[in-house]
matplotlib code that plots the C-alpha trace (Angstrom):
import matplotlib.pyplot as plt

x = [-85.1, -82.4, -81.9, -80.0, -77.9, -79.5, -76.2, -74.8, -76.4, -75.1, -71.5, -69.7, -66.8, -65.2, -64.7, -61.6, -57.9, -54.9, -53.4, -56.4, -59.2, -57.1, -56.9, -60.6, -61.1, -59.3, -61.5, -64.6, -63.6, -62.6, -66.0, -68.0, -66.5, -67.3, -70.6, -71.2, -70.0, -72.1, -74.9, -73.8, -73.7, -76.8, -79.0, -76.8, -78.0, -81.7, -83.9, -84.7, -88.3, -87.1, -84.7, -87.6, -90.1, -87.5, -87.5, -83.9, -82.2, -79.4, -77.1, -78.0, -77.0, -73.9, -74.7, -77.9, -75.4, -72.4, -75.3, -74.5, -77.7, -79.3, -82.4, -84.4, -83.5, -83.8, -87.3, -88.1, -86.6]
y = [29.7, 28.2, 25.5, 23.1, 23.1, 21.0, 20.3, 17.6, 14.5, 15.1, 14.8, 18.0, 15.7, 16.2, 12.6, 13.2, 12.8, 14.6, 17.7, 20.0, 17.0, 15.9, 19.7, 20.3, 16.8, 18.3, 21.6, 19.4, 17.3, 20.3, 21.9, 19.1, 18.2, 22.2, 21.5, 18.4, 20.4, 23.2, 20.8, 18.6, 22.4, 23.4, 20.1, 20.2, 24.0, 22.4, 21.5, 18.3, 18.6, 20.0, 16.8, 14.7, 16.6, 15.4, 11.8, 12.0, 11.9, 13.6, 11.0, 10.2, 13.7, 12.6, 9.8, 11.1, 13.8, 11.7, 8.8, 6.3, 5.4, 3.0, 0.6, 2.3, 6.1, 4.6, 3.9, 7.4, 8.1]
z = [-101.2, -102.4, -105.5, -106.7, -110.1, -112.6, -113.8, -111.0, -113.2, -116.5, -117.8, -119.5, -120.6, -124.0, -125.8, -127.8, -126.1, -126.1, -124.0, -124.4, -123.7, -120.9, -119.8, -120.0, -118.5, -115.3, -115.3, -115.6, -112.9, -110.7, -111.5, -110.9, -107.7, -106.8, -107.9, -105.7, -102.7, -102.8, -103.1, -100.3, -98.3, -99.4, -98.4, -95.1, -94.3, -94.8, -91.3, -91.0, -92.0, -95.4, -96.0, -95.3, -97.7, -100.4, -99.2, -97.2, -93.7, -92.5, -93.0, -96.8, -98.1, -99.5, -101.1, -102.7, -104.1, -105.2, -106.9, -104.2, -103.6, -101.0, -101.4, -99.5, -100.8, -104.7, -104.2, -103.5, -106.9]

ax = plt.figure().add_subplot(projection="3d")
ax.plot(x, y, z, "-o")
ax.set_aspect("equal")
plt.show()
């Protein structure tokens, strides 16, 4: 079985600026975008029975996992 990171929805961003918030901004971006992928990979490696136990297609994995929702996914929500 496998799971998802809980972490995908919530920001990790510092607030304050400078060299060392722009810094971490970069490894929070880099990790997030890591984080986004395996998920993407994960959902993809699921049948298509699976997908549709969690209320998705095929072809809405990558929106459900970057928040680009559709109508008709958000109602699922």
């Amino acid at each position: 079985m496998t799971t998802i990171s809980q972490t995908a929805g919530r920001s990790l961003r510092p607030s304050s600026s400078g060299f060392f918030a722009t810094l971490a901004n970069a490894a929070y971006t880099l990790f997030d975008r890591l984080e986004r992928r395996s998920a993407v990979k994960t959902l993809n490696e699921l049948d298509d029975r699976a997908l549709r136990d969690i209320g998705i297609n095929r072809s809405q994995i990558e929106d459900a996992v970057y928040g680009q929702f559709k109508t008709e996914l958000s109602r699922y929500l």
